[in-house]
C-alpha positions, 0 to 999 in steps of 0.5 A: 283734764282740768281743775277748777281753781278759785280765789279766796277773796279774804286773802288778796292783797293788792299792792302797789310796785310802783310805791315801793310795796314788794309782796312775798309768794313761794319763798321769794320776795318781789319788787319793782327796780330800775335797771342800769338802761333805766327800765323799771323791771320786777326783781324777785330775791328768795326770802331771808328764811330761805336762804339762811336755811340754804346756807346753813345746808351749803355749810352742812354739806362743805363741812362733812367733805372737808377732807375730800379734793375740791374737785369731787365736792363740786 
């Protein structure tokens, strides 16, 4: 089966890595860093409304097993 699938010219936007432009897709941020064996790499990081939304469900969860051995809650 195949599906046929299009771009939408109104909304590409090109960016540049190696200027320091990062772009945004999914809830992940990416970017072109330098690694310790001074490679130039792509670094993906979520977004901060994803993670403040997934902190803020980690917080939920820790706290309604507050009372509950440490070994059940993980």
């Amino acid at each position: 089966m195949r599906i046929n699938v299009g771009l939408n010219e109104e909304k590409i936007k090109t960016v540049d890595l190696k200027n320091g432009e990062t772009f945004s897709f999914l809830d992940f941020d990416f970017m072109l860093v330098k690694t310790k064996q001074c490679k130039t790499e792509i670094q993906k990081m979520p977004r901060m409304r994803a993670r403040t939304y997934l902190l803020k469900r980690l917080k939920e969860i820790f706290r309604k097993f507050i009372s509950q051995p440490v070994d059940m809650v993980i």
